[in-house]
Backbone as CSV, one residue per row, in Angstrom:
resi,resn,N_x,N_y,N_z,CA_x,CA_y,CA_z,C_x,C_y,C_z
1,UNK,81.107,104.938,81.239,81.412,105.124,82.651,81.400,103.807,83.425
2,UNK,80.947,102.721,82.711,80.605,101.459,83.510,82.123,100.969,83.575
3,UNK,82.733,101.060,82.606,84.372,100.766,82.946,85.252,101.626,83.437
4,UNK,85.182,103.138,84.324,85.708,103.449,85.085,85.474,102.883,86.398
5,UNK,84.202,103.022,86.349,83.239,102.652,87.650,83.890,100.963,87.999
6,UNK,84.163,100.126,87.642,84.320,99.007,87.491,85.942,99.197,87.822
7,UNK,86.795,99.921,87.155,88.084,100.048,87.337,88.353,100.437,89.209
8,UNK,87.706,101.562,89.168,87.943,101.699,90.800,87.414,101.583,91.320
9,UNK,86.144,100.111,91.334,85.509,99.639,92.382,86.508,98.624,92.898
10,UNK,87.162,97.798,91.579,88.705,96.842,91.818,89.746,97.666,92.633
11,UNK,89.777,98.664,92.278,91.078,99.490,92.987,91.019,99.544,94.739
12,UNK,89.503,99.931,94.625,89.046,100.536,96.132,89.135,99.270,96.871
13,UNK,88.425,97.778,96.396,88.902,96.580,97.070,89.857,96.412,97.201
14,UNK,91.236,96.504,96.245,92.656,96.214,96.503,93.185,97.303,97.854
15,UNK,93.066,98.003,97.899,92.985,99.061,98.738,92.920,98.517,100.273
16,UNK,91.753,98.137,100.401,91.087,97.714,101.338,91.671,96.751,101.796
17,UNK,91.549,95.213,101.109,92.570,94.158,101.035,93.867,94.556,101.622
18,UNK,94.557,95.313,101.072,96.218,95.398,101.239,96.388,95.748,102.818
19,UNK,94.820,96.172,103.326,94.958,96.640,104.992,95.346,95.330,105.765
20,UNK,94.328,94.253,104.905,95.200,93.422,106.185,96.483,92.741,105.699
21,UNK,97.563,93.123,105.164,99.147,92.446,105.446,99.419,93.642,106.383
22,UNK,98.705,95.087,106.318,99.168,95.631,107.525,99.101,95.437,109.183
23,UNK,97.696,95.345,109.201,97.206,94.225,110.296,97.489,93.402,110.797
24,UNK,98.001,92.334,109.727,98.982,91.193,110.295,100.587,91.731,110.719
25,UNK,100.936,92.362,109.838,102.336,93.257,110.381,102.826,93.635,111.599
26,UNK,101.535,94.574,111.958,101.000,94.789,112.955,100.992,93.656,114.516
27,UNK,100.411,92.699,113.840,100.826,91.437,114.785,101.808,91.135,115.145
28,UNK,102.497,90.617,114.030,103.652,90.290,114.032,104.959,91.279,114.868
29,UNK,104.942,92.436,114.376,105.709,93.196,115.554,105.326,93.450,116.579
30,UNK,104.018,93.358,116.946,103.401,93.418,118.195,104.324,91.565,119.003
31,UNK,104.153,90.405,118.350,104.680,89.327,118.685,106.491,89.566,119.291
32,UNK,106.447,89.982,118.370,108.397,90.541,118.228,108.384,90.953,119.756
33,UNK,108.104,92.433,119.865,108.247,92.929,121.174,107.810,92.242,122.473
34,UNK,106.646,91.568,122.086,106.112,90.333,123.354,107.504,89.150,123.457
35,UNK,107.646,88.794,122.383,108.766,88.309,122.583,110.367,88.778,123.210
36,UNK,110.530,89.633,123.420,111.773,90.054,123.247,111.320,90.837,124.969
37,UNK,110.531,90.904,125.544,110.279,91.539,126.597,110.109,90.706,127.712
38,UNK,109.043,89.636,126.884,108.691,88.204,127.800,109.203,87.074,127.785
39,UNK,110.048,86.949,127.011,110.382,85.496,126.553,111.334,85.089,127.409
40,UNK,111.760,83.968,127.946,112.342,83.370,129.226,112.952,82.197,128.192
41,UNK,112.811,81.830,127.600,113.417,80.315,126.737,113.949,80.542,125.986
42,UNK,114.966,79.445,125.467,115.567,80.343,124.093,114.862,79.769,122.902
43,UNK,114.072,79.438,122.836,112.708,78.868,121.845,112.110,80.840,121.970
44,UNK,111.967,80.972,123.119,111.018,81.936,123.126,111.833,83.912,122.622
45,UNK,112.975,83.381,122.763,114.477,84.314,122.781,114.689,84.411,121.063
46,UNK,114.495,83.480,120.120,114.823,83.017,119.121,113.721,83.551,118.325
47,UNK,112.383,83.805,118.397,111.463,84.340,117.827,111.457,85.766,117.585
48,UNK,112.088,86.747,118.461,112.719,87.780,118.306,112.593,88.560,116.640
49,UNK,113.764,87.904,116.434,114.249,88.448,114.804,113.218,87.921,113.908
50,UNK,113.188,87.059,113.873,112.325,86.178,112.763,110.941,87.010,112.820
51,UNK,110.157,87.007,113.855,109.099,87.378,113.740,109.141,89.423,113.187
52,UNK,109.500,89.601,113.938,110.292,91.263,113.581,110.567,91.341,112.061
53,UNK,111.320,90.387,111.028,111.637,90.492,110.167,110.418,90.435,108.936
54,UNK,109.738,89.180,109.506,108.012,89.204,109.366,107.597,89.962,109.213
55,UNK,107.231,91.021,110.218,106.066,91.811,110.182,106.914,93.293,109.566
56,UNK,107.924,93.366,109.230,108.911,94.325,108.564,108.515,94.031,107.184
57,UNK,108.353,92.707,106.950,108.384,92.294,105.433,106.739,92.534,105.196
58,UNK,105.769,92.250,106.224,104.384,92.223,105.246,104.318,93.951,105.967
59,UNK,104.796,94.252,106.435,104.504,95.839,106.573,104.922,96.834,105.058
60,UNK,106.322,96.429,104.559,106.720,97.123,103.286,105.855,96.428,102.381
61,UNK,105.033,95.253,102.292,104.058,94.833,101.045,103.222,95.419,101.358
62,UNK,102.234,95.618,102.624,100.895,96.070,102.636,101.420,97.377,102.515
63,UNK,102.171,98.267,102.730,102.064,99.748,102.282,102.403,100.202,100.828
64,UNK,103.204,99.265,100.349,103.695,99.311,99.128,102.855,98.957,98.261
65,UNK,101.676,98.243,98.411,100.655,98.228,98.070,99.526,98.929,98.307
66,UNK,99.299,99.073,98.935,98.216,100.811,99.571,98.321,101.922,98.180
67,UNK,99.872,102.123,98.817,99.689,103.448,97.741,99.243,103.270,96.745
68,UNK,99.945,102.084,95.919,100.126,101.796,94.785,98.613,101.877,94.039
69,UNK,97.723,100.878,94.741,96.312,100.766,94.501,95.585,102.143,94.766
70,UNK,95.721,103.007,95.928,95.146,104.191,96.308,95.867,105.450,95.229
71,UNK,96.623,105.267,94.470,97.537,106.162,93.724,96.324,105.739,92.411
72,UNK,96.164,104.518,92.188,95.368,103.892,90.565,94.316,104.920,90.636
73,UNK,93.822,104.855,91.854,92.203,105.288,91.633,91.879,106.640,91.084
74,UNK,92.547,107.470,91.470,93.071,108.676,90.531,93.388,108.831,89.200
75,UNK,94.643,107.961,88.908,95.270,107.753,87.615,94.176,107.001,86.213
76,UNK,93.307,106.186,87.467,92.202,105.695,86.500,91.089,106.345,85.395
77,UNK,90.906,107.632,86.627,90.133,108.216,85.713,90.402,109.306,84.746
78,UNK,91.956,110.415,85.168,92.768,110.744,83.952,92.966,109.572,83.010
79,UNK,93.043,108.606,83.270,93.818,107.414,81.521,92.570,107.183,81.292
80,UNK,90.907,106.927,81.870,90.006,106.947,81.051,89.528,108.342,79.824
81,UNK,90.072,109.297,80.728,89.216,110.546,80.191,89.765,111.267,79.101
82,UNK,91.301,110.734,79.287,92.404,110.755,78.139,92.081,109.806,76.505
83,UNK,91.663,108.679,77.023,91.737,107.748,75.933,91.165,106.442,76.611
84,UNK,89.610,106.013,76.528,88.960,105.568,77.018,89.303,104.037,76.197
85,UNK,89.572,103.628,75.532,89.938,102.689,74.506,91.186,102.170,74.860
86,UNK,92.272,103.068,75.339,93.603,102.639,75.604,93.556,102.138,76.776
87,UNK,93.371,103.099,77.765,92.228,102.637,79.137,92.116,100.790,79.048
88,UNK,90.772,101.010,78.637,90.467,99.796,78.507,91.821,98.382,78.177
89,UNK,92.281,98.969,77.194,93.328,97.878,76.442,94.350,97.690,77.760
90,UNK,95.139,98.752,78.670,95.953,98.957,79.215,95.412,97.659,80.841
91,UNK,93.847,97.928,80.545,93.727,97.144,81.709,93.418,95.710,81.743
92,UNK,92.898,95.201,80.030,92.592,93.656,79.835,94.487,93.163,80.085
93,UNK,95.186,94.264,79.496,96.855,93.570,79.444,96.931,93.066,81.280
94,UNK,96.742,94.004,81.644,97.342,94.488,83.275,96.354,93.285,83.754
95,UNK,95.581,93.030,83.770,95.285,91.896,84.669,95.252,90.850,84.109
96,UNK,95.187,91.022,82.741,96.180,89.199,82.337,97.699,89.213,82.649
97,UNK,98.805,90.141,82.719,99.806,89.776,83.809,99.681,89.406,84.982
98,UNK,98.635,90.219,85.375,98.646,89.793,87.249,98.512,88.231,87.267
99,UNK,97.377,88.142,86.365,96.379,86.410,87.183,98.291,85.847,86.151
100,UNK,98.806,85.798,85.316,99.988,84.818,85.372,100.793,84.848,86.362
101,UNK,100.912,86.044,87.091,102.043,86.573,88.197,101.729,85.539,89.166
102,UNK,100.374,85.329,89.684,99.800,84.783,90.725,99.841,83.206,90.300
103,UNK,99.507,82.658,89.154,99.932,81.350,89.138,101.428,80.900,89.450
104,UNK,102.696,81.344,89.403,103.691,81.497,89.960,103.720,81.259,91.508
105,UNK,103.013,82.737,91.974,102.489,82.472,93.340,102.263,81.711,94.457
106,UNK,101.452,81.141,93.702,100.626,80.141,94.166,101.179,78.638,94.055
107,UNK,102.650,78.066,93.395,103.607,77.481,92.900,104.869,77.654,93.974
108,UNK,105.230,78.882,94.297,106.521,78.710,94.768,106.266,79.309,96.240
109,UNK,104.633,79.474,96.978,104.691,80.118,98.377,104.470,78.436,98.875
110,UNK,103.683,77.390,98.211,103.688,76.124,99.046,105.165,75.428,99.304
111,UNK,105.602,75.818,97.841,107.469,74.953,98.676,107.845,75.691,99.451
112,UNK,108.273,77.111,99.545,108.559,77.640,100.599,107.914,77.113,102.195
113,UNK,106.796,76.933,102.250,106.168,75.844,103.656,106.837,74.745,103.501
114,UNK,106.918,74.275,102.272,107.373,72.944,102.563,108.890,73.224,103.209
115,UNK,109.412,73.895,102.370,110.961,73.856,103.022,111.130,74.091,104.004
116,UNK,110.478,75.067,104.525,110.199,75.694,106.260,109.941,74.611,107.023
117,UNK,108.706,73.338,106.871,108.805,73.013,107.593,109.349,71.636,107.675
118,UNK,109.922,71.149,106.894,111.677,70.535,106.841,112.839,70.903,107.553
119,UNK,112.959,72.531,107.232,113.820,72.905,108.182,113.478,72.943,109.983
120,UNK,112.056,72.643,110.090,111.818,72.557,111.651,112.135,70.989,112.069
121,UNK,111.880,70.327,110.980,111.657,68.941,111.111,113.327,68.283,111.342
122,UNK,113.899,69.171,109.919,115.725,68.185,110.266,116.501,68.910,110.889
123,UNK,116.054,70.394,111.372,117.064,71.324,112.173,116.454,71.598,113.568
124,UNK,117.366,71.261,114.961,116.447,71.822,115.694,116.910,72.192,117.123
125,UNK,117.909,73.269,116.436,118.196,74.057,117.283,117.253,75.532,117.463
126,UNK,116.517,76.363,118.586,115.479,77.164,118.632,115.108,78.173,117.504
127,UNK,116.932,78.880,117.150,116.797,79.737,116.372,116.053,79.917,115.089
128,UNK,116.580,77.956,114.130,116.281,77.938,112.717,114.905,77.109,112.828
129,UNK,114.167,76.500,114.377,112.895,76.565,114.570,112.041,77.756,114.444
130,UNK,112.659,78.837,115.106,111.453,79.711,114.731,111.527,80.328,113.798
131,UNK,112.598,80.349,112.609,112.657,80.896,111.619,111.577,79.969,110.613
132,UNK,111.937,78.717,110.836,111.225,78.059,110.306,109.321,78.120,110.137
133,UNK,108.807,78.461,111.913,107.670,78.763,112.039,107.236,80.061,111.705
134,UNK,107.887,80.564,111.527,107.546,82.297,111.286,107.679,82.521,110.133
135,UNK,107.964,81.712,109.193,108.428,82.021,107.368,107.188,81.190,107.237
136,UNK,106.621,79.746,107.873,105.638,79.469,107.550,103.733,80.040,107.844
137,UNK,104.574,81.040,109.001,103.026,81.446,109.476,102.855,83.033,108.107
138,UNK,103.993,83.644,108.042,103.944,85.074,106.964,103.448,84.540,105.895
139,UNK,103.821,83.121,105.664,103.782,83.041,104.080,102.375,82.418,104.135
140,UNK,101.619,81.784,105.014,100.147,81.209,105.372,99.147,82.989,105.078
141,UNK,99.430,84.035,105.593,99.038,85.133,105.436,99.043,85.450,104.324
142,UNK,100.465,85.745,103.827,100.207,85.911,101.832,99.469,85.610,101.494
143,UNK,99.457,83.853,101.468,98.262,83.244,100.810,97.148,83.478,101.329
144,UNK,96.650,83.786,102.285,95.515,84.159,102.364,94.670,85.434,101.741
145,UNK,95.406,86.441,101.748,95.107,87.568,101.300,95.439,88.039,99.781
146,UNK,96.492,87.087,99.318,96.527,86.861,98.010,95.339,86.081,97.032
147,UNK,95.038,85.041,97.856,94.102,84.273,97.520,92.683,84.958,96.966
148,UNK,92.546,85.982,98.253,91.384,86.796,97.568,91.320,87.664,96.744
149,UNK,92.800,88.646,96.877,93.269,89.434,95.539,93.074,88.479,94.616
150,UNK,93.548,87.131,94.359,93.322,86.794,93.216,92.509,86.466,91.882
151,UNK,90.878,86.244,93.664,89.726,86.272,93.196,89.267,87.228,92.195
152,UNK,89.817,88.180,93.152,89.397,89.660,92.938,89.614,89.841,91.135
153,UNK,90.786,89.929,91.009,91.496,90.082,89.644,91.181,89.160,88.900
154,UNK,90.514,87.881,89.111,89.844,87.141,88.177,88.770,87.439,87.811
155,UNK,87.929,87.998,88.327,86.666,88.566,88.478,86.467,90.093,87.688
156,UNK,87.783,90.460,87.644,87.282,91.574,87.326,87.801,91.432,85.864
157,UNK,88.686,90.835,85.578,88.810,90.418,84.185,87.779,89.712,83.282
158,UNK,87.462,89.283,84.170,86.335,88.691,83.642,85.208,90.126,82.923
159,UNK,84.689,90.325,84.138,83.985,91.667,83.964,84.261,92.898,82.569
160,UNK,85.751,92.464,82.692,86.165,93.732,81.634,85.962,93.098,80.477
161,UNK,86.166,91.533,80.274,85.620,91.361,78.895,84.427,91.550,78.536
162,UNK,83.745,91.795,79.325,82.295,92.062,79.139,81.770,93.455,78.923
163,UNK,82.711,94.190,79.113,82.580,96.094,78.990,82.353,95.966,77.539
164,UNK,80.863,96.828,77.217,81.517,96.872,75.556,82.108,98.513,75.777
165,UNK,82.992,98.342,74.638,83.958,99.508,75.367,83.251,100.601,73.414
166,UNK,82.889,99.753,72.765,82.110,101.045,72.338,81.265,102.000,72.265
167,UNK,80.575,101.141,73.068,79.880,102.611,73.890,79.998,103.212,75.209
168,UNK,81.432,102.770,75.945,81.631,103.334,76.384,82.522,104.647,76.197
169,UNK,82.904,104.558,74.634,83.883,105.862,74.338,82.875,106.500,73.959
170,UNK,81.327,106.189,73.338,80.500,107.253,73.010,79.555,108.021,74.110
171,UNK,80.232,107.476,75.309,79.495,108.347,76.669,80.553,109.602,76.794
């Protein structure tokens, strides 16, 4: 039981976690409409879409992630109770994909800043400014909240090598 227990204590954090890209989402279209209601400049006119598109984009990750994680916690304990061994195997695989997924990650969200803020730097007309600031502030969020998922999933891999999983099929 120590490796179910362990399976959806990870789940219930991912869970949790995935609340704030909603949160920030949340912001972000909250920004959109401040913008688009208040804005008097076309600096301030130009933030509009960009930011809107933002909080559109971490709104379909943080929910798309919700379920996904809130769907495991269930599924976890049918695939333990099914085959506690496969279980196990299914999940040392699954989070040695993730932590490679995330070295990627963690590789191609800093050029993206970089390019963003190049494009503020050699373009600078309002529009592809705030596209520029708003691809760099979403993608500052990823990483943040990725960062700790990542913890997370390092940690718990860790952990799982440490399950002895033969006695956990004899519980």
């Amino acid at each position: 039981m120590e490796l179910l227990k362990l399976a959806t204590e990870w789940a219930k954090a991912e869970v949790f976690s995935t609340r704030f890209f909603i949160f920030f989402a949340i912001l972000f279209l909250i920004a959109s409409i401040g913008f688009w209601q208040l804005g008097k400049t076309d600096l301030a006119k130009a933030y509009i879409i960009p930011t809107l598109v933002a909080g559109l984009l971490l709104m379909t990750i943080g929910l798309g992630l919700f379920y996904t994680n809130k769907s495991r916690i269930t599924q976890f304990e049918k695939a333990f109770n099914t085959d506690a061994s496969a279980f196990y195997q299914s999940e040392i695989e699954r989070s040695e994909s993730t932590l490679k997924e995330y070295t990627v990650v963690f590789k191609v969200i800093p050029i993206l800043i970089i390019v963003a803020a190049l494009i503020i730097l050699f373009i600078s007309t309002p529009t592809w400014r705030a596209i520029g600031i708003t691809t760099i502030a979403m993608l500052i969020v990823i990483l943040l909240v990725d960062g700790t998922a990542h913890s997370r999933i390092e940690a718990y891999h860790k952990e799982l090598k440490l399950v002895d999983i033969k006695n956990e099929i004899k519980k």
